[in-house]
C-alpha positions in Angstrom: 10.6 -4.1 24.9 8.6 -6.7 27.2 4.3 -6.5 26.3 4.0 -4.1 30.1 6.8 -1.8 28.8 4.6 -1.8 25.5 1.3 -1.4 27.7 2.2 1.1 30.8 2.5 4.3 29.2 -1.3 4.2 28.2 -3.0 2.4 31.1 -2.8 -1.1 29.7 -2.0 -4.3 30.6 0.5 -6.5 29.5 -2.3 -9.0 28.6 -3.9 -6.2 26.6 -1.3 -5.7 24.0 -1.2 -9.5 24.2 -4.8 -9.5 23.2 -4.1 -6.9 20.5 -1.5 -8.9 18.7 -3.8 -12.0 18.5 -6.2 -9.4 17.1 -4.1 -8.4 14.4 -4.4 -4.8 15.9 -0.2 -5.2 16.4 1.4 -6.7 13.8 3.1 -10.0 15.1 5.8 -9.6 17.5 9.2 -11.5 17.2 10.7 -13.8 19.6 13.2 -14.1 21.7 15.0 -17.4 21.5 13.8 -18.2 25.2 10.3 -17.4 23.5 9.6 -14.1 24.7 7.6 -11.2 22.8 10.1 -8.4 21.4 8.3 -4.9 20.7 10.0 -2.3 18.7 9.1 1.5 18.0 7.3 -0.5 15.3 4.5 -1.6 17.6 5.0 1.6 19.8 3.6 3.3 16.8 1.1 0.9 16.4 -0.6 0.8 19.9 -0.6 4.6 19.5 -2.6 4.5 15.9 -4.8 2.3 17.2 -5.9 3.9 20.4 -5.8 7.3 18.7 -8.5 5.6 15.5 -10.6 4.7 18.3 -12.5 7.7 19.6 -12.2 9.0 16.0 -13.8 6.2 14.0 -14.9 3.5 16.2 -13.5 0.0 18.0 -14.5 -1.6 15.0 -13.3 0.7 12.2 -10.0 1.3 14.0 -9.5 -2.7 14.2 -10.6 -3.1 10.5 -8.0 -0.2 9.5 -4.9 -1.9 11.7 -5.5 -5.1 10.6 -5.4 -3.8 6.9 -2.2 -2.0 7.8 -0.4 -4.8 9.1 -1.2 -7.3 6.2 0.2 -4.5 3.4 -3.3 -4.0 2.5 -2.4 -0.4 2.9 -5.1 1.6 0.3 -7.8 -0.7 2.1 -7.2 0.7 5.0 -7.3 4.1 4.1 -10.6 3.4 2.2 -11.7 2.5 5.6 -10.4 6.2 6.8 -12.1 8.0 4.3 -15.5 6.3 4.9 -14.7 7.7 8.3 -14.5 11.0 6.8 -17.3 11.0 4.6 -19.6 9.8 7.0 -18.3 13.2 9.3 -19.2 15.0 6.3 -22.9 13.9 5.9 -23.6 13.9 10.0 -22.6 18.0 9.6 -24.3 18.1 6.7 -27.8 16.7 8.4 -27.5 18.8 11.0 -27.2 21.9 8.6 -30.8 20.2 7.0 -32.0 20.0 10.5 -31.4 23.5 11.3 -32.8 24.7 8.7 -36.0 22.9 9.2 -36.3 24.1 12.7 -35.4 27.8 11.7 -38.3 27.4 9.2 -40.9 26.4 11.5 -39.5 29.3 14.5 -39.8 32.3 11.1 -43.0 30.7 10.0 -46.7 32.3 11.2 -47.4 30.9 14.7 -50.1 28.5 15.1 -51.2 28.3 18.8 -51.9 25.3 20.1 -55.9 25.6 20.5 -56.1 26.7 16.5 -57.9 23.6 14.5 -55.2 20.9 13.5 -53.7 20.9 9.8 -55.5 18.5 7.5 -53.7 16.3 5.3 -54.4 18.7 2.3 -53.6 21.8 4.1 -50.2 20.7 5.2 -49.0 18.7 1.9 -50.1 22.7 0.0 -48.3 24.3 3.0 -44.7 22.3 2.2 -45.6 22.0 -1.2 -46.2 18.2 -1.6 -48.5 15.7 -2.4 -50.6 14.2 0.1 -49.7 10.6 -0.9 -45.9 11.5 0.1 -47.1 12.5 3.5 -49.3 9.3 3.8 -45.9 7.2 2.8 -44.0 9.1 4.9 -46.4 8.0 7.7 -46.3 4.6 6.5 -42.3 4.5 7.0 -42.7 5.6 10.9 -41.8 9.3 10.4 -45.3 11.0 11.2 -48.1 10.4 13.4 -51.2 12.3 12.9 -54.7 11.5 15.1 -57.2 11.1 13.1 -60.5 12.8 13.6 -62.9 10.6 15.3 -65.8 11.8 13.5 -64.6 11.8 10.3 -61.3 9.6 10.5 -59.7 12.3 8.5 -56.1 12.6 9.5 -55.3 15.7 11.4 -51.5 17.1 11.7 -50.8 18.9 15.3 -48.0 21.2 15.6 -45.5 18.5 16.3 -46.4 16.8 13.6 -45.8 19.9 11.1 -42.7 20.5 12.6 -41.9 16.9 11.7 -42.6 16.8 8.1 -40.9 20.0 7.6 -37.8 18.5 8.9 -38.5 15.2 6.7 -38.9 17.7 4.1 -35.9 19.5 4.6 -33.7 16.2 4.7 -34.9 14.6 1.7 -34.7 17.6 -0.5 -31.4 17.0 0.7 -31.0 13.5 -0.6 -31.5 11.8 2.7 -33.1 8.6 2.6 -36.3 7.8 5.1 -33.8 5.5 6.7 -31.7 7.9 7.8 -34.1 10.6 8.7 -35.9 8.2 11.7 -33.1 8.2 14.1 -32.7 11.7 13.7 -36.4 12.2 14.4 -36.3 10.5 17.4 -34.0 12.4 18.9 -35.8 16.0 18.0 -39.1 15.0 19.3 -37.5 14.3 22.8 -37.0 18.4 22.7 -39.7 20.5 23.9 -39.1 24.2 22.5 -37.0 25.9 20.3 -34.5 26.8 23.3 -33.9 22.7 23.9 -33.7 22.0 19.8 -31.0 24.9 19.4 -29.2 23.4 22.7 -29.7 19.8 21.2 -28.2 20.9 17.8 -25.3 23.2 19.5 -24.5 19.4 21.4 -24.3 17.7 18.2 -22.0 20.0 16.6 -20.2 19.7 19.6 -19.9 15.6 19.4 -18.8 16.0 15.7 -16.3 18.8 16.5 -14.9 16.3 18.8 -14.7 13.9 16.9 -13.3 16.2 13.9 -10.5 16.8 16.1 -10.1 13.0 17.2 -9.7 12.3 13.1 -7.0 15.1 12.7 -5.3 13.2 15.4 -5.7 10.0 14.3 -4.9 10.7 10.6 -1.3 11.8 12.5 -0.6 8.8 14.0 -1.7 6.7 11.2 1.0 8.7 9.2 3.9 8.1 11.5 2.7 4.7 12.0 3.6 4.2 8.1 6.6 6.1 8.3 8.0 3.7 11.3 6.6 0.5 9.4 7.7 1.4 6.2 11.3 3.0 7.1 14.7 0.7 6.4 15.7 -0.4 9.6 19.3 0.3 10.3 22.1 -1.7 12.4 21.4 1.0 15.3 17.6 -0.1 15.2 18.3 -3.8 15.1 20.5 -3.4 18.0 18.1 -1.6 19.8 15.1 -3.6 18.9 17.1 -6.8 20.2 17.7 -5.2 23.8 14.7 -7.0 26.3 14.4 -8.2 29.2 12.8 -11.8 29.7 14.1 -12.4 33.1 11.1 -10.1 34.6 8.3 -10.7 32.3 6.4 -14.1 31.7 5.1 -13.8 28.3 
């Protein structure tokens, strides 16, 4: 098949599945003896792999994984895959830290807003840590307390309890202060406990998505293995040889 019978049925151009070949995305097409590209079920299988690794792992992961295929570097690839996985696994398991943080602070006494700050000592006894791992925490970005301006004392509003109880949370996990930041960011942009359960019922959401996405792309990536890897009979050289140059400039 000509590069536009390759690209049509997905919304492509011919120039895009041109594109992917140079890539390595497609493993390398033959040639007619006028010069022409010749596709087979081969690269059908391929196009649909990598379009289907996409949403699931990423442009970049899903290029790294084809290009593995189509040299034989075939347990590379698959490395690649379970990263992918792994990385799925954490991102639920995070969220599970987060939620638990944020379900601490809801069951946990109220403090109203005009009630005198936590100090430093108060909240390290409350979370049961020392105060020089809430002062490195605040040296790696992850809390801000005010500090008194009469005494310079450091002074922890509610926001900022409700932050180191999450920090909390995730590193008892295992989660490194690197990893805890961007998730930080995100939480402090919610204003009650009605927008963090919506913001945590979106994330779930994203990763069930993308849960899916992996199911589909692990699919594909097996029958694009099965089509590679299958002897080719005379019926499929045959078949694979049919094309049309007269129509398509290559």
């Amino acid at each position: 098949m000509r590069p536009v019978d390759l690209a049509r049925p997905h919304g492509l151009s011919g120039q895009a599945v041109r594109n992917y070949e140079a890539a390595g995305i497609l493993p390398d097409a033959e040639r007619t003896d006028s010069g022409y590209r010749r596709y087979t079920s081969v690269h059908v299988a391929a196009l649909r792999t990598f379009l289907a690794l996409v949403p699931a792992h990423g442009h970049a992961a899903a290029r790294s994984v084809m290009t593995l295929l189509n040299t034989g570097r075939t347990e590379e690839a698959l490395t690649v895959i379970d990263h992918g996985h792994a990385e799925l696994l954490a991102d639920r398991q995070t969220l599970d830290a987060v939620e638990r943080a944020l379900t601490e602070l809801t069951h946990a006494p109220e403090e109203r807003p005009s009630q005198r700050d936590n100090t430093i000592g108060a909240l390290a006894h409350r979370l049961g840590l020392r105060p020089a791992t809430l002062r490195r925490w605040e040296r790696a970005g992850l809390l801000h307390p005010r500090r008194d301006p009469a005494t310079g004392y450091r002074t922890y509003a509610p926001g900022d309890v409700r932050d180191a109880t999450i920090v909390h949370q995730l590193r008892r996990g295992g989660y490194v202060l690197a990893q805890i930041a961007p998730l930080l960011g995100e939480l402090r942009d919610v204003t009650s406990p009605a927008s963090a359960a919506s913001a945590i019922a979106e994330r779930r959401h994203r990763l069930h998505t993308r849960a899916l996405a992996m199911l589909r792309a692990s699919a594909e990536t097996g029958e694009y293995l099965h089509e590679r890897d299958r002897p080719r009979t005379t019926t499929d050289a045959t078949t694979d040889a049919t094309t049309d140059a007269t129509t398509d400039v290559d």
